[in-house]
C-alpha positions in Angstrom: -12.1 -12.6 8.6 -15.4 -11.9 6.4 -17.6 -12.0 9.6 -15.0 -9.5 11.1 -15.2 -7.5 9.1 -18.9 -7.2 8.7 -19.1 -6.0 12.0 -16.9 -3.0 11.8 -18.3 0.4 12.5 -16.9 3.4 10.8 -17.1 6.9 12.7 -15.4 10.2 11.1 -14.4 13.6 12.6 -13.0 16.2 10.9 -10.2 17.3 13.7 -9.0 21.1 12.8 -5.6 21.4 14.8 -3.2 23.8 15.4 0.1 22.2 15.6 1.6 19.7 13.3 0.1 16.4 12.7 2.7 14.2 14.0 0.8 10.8 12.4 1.7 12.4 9.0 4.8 14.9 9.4 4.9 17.5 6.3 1.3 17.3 5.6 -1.0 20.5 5.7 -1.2 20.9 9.6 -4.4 23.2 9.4 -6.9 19.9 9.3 -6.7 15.8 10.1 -8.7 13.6 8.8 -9.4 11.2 12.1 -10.7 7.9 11.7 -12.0 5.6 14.9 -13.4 2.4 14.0 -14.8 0.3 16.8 -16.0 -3.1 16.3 -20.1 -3.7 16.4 -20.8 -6.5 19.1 -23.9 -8.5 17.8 -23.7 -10.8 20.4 -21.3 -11.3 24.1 -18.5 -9.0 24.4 -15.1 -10.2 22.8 -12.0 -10.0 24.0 -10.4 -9.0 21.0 -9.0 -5.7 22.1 -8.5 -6.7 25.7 -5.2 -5.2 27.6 -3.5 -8.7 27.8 -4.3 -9.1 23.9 -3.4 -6.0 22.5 0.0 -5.5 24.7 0.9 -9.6 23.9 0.6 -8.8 19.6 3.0 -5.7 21.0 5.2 -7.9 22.6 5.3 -10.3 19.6 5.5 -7.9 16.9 8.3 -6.0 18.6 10.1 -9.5 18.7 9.7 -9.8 15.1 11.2 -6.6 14.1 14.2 -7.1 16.3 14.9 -10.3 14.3 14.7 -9.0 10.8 17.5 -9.1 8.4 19.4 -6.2 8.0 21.5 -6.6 4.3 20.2 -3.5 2.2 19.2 -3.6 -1.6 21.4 -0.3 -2.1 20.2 2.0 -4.9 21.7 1.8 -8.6 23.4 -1.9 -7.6 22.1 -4.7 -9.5 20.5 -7.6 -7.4 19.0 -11.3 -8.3 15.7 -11.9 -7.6 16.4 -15.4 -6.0 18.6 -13.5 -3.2 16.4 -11.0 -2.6 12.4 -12.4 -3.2 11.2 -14.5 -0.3 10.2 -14.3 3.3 11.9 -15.1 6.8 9.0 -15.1 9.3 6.7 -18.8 9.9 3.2 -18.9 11.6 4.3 -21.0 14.1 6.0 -18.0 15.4 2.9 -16.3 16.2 0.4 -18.8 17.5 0.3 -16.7 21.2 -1.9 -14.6 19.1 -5.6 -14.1 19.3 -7.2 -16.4 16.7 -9.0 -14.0 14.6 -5.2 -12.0 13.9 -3.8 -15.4 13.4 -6.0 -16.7 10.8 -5.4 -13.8 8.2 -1.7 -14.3 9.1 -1.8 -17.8 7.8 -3.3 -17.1 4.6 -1.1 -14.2 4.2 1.6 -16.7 4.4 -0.1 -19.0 1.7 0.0 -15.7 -0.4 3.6 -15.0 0.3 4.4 -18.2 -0.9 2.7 -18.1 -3.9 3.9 -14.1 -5.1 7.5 -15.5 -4.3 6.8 -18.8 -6.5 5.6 -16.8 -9.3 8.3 -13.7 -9.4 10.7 -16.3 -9.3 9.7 -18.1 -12.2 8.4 -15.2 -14.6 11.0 -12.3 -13.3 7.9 -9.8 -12.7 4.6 -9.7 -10.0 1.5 -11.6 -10.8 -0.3 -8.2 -10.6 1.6 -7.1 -14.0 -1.7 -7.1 -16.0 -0.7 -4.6 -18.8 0.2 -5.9 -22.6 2.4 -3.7 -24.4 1.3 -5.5 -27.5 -2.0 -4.5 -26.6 -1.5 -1.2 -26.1 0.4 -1.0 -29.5 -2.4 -1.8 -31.6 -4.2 0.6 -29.6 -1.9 3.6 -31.0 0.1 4.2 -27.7 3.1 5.4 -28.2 6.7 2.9 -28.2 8.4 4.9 -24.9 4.5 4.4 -23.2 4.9 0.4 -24.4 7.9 -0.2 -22.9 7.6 1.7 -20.1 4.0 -0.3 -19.3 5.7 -3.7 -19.6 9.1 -3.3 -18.0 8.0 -0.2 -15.5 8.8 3.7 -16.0 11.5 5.3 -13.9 10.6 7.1 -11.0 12.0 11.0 -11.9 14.4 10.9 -9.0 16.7 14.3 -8.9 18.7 12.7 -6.3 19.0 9.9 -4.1 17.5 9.5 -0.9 19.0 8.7 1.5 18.4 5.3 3.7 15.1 5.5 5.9 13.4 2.8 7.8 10.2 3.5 10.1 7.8 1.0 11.2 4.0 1.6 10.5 2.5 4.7 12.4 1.3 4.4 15.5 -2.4 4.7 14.4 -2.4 1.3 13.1 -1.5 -0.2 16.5 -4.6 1.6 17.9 -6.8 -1.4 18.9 -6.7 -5.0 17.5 -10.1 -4.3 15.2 -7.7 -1.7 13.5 -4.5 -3.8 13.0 -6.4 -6.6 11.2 -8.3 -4.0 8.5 -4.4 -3.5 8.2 -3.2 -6.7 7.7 -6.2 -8.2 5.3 -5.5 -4.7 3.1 -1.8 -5.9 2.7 -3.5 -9.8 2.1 -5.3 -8.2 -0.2 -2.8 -6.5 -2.2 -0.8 -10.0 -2.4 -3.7 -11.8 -3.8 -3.6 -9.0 -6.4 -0.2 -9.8 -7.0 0.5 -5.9 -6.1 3.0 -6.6 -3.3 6.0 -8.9 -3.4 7.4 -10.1 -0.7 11.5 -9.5 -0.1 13.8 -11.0 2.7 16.3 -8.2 1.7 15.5 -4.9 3.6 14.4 -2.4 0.7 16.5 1.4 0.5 13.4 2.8 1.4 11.0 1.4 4.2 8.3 3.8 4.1 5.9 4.3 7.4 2.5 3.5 6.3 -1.0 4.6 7.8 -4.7 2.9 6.7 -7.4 5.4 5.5 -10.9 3.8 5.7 -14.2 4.6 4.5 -17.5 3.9 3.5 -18.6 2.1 -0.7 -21.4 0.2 -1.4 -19.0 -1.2 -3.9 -17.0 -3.1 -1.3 -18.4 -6.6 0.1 -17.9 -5.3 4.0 -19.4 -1.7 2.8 -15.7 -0.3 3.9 -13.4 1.0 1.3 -9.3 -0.1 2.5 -6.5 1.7 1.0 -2.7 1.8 2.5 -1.0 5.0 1.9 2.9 5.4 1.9 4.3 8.5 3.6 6.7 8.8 1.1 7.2 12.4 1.9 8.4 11.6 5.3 10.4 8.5 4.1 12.6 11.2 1.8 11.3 9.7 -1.5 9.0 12.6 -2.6 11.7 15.4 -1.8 14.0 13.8 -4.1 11.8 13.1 -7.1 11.9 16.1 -9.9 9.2 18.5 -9.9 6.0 17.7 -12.1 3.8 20.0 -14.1 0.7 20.6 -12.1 -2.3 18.3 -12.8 -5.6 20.0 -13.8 -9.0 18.6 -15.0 -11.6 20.1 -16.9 -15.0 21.6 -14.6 -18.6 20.4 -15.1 -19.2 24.0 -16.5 -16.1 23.3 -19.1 -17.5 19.7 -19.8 -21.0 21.2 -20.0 -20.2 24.0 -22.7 -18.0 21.7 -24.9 -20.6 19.3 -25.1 -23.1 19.8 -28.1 -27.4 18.3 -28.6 -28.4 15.2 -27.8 -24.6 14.5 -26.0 -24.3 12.2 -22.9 -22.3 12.6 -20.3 -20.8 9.6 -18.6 -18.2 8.8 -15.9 -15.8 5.4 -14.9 -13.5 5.1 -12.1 -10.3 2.9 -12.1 -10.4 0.9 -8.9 -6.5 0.6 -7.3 -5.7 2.7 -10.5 -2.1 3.5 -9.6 -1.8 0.4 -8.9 -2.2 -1.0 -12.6 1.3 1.0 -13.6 4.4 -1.0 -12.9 7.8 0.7 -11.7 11.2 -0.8 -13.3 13.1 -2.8 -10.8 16.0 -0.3 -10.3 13.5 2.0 -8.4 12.0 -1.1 -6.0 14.3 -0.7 -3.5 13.2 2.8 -2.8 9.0 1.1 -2.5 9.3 -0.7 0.3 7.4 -1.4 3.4 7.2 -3.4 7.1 4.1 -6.2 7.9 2.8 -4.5 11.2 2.5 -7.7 13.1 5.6 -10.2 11.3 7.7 -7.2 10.0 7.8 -8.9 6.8 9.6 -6.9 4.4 7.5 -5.8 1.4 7.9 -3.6 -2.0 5.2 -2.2 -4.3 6.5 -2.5 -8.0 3.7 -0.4 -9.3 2.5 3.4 -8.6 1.7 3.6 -5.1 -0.7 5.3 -3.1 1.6 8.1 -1.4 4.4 8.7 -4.0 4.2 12.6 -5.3 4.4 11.6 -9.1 1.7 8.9 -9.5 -1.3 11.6 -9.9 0.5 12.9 -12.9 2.2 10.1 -14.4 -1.1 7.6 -14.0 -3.5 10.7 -14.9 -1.0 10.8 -18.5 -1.3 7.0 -18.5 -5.0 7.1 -18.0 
């Protein structure tokens, strides 16, 4: 997937509209963000995103989603991890595909098993990196401890009520476009930040990919999922939070005395360092685009409305 992925071309446009984004329903409809990748061809035309290939993974993943299993993990009822953790799809199920999708689907299902090994044996993800002994000596406080090792409650006001949507549309735009996708989600398992679940979460939340440019990544593209939890019902339910403000450079600049330095570090996947208590993973959950694997994120995710305030508090 590396030499894939070297190849992508990223174009942006700034799209003003004037009706409502239907990609992202309940976001600001005054401007979209539009994002066209197209693969650069350094040698003989592939036939990647040809017709027959693109409506065959169609065909396929349609298959897949049909087959799913359909008993919930309802909110508020306890559930063991060895009836819920695991995965019901095999790559031999999807070798009509075109090679390049196949590959990363194999190692994703390396990766499965290996998340589900783990969580089995140690009851929590592999990407649960914070020690709350650590954070003890470091002065944090006994409720911040506890919530860092066994997850803080999300501060739900209500319940939501059961959603499922598939990944938007946008994802499915060409096959270039579907794999970013699915090595994003590899990734996130390698991280031990996704756990695969053979139960269908509360809560399957439709997901979109926003891509751009960082001389920090290997491939020069910076990945990130985001979780429409606003369309899913989760954000309309969760309590409101006290707006989040930072300080300017002015502020910064007049606080600061002689001879001081400024300096600046960045978190990478920072909400994704925060763990959610296992009550409140059924409402994290999303679909695989290709296998409709079920998945849920046990940490701060990338769409939910609290995670800019809580992880900024955290921080």
């Amino acid at each position: 997937t590396g030499s894939i992925l070297t190849r992508i071309h990223l174009k942006i446009q700034i799209q003003f509209l004037t009706k409502r984004d239907t990609n992202f329903p309940g976001r600001c409809p005054s401007c979209r963000l539009k994002l066209t990748i197209s693969r650069r061809q350094s040698h003989s035309k592939s036939s990647l995103s040809t017709p027959a290939n693109c409506n065959k993974v169609r065909q396929i993943s349609r298959k897949a989603f049909q087959g799913r299993p359909s008993d919930v993990v309802e909110p508020g009822q306890p559930f063991a991890l060895a009836d819920t953790v695991g995965h019901f799809w095999e790559p031999k199920d999807f070798e009509a595909l075109p090679l390049e999708l196949r590959s990363v689907l194999d190692e994703t299902f390396q990766e499965e098993e290996r998340e589900i090994a783990h969580v089995l044996e140690h009851r929590f993800p592999s990407g649960s990196k914070l020690s709350a002994a650590g954070a003890r000596q470091l002065g944090v406080s006994e409720e911040r401890a506890q919530a860092w090792q066994s997850g803080s409650a999300l501060p739900f006001k209500s319940t939501p009520p059961q959603y499922a949507r598939k990944p938007y549309s946008s994802i499915y735009t060409n096959l270039s476009t579907l794999i970013l996708v699915c090595v994003e989600i590899l990734r996130l398992l390698k991280l031990g930040k996704a756990m695969p679940w053979k139960r269908m979460p509360w809560i399957l939340s439709p997901t979109a990919i926003i891509v751009k440019t960082s001389p920090f990544e290997d491939d020069g593209l910076k990945k990130r999922i985001v979780y429409d939890c606003t369309a899913s019902g989760v954000n309309p339910h969760l309590a409101q939070h006290a707006e989040m403000s930072l300080p300017t450079i002015l502020r910064l600049l007049q606080s600061m005395g002689k001879d001081y330095f400024m300096a600046k570090s960045d978190l990478k996947d920072m909400f994704y360092n925060f763990p959610v208590r296992q009550a409140d993973w059924t409402f994290l959950g999303f679909s695989h685009p290709v296998t409709g694997q079920y998945f849920v994120v046990p940490f701060y995710a990338m769409g939910i409305g609290c995670a800019p305030p809580h992880c900024q508090e955290f921080a």
